[in-house]
C-alpha positions in Angstrom: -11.9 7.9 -7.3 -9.5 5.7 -5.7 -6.7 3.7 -7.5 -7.7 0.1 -7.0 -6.8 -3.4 -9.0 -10.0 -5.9 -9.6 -8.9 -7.6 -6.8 -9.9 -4.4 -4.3 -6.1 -4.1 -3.5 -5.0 -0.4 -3.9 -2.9 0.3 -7.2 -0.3 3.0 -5.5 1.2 2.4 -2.2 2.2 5.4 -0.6 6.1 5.9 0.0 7.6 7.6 3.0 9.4 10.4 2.0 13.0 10.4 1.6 13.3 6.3 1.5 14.9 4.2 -0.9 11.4 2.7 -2.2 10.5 6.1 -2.6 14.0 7.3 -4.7 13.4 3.7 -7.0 9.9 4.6 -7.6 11.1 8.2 -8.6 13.9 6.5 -10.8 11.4 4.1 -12.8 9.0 7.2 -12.8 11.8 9.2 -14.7 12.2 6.3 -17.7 8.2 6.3 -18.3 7.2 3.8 -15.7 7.5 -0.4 -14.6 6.8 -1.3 -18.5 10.3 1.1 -19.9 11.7 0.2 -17.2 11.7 -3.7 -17.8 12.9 -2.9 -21.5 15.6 -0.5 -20.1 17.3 -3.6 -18.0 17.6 -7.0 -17.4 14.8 -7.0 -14.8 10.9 -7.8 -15.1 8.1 -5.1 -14.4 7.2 -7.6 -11.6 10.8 -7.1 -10.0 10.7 -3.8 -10.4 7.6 -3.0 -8.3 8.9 -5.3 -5.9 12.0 -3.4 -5.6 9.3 -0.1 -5.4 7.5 -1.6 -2.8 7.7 -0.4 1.3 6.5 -4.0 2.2 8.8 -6.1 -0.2 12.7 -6.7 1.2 13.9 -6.5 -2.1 16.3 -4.3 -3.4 17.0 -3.3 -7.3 20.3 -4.6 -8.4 23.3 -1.8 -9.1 23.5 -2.9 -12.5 19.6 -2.2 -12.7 20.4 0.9 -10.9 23.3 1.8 -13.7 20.9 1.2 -16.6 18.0 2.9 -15.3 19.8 6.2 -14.4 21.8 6.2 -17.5 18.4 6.6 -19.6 16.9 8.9 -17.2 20.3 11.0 -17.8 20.2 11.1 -13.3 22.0 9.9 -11.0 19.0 9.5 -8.9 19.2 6.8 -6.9 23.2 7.1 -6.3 22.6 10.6 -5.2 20.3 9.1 -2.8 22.4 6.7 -2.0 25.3 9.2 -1.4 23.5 11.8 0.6 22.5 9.3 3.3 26.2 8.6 3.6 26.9 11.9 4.3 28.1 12.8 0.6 27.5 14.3 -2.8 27.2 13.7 -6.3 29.0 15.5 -9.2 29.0 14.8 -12.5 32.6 15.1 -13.7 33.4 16.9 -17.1 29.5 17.8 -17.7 31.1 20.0 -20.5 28.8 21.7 -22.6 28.4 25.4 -22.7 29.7 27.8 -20.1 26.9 29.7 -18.7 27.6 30.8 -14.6 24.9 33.5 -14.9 22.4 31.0 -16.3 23.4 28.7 -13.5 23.6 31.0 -10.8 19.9 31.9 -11.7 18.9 28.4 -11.3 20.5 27.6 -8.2 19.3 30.7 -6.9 15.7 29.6 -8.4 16.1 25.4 -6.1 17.4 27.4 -3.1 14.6 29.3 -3.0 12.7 26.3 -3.4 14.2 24.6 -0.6 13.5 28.1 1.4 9.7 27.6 0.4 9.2 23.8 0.7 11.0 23.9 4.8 8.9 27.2 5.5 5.8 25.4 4.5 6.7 22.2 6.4 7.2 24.4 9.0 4.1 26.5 9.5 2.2 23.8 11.5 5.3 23.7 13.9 5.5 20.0 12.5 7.7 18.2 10.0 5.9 14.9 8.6 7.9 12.5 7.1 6.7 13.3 3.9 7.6 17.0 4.3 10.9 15.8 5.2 11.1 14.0 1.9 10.0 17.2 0.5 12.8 19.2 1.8 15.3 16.8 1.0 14.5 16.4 -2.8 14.4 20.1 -3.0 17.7 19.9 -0.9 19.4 17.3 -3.5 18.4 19.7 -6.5 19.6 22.4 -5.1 22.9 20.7 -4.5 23.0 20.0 -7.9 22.3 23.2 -9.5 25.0 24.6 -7.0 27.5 21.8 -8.3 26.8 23.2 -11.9 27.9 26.8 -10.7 30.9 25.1 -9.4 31.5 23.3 -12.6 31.0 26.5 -14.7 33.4 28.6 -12.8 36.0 25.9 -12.5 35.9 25.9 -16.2 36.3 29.4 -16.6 39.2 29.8 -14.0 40.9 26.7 -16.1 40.7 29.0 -19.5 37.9 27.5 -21.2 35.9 30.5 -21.5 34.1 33.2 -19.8 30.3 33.3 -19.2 28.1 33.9 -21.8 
């Protein structure tokens, strides 16, 4: 069954992988869609599929950005944003329980996945752009699980702890 308004026009416009539209729709995805969203920040729904859309030249507002990623408890679109600039995202100070066994196992667990997702992408001896995406989602969480083994041994060498 295809997704389609009254009006015939489809519903869901497919995003190229590893795009900005595609990162914002990720980011309203993560709050529980355009309706959350609009309460989350100063924006309408409206404005927010606008900013979703690959044939708008709109872009969301940083302080739409800020609010959104704050209650999604991500810093998805700024990790996008960082990573086509050449650079990374850490969360300073996460705190919270020291665990470097727990996350070693996990960024063993989304390099694996970024092993799995570029092996598949390659079988046909083709990358689409939408396998591309793929790999770098799978990429940026595995950056991020690695930058919380980081975070858990830099707490243990400062003396706060060894690994439970």
């Amino acid at each position: 069954m295809k997704n389609t308004h009254s009006s015939g026009r489809q519903a869901y416009k497919p995003r190229p992988g590893g795009t900005l539209t595609e990162t914002v729709t990720e980011l309203i995805r993560s709050v529980g869609g355009l309706e959350r969203a609009a309460r989350l920040s100063r924006v309408s729904a409206t404005s927010l599929q606008k900013y979703s859309d690959p044939d708008e030249d709109r872009h969301m507002p940083v302080d739409v950005v800020l609010a959104l990623e704050a209650a999604a408890g991500a810093a998805i679109v700024t990790r996008f944003l960082a990573a086509e600039l050449g650079c990374t995202v850490e969360r300073i100070g996460a705190g919270g329980s020291i665990d470097l066994g727990a996350d070693t196992a996990a960024a063993m667990r989304e390099t694996a996945d970024v092993i799995e997702t570029t092996a598949r992408a390659l079988a046909d001896g083709v990358v689409d752009e939408q396998e591309a995406g793929e790999i770098i989602r799978e990429t940026d969480e595995a950056i991020e699980a690695l930058q919380a083994v980081r975070e858990s041994a830099r707490q243990v060498a400062r003396g706060g702890g060894g690994s439970q």
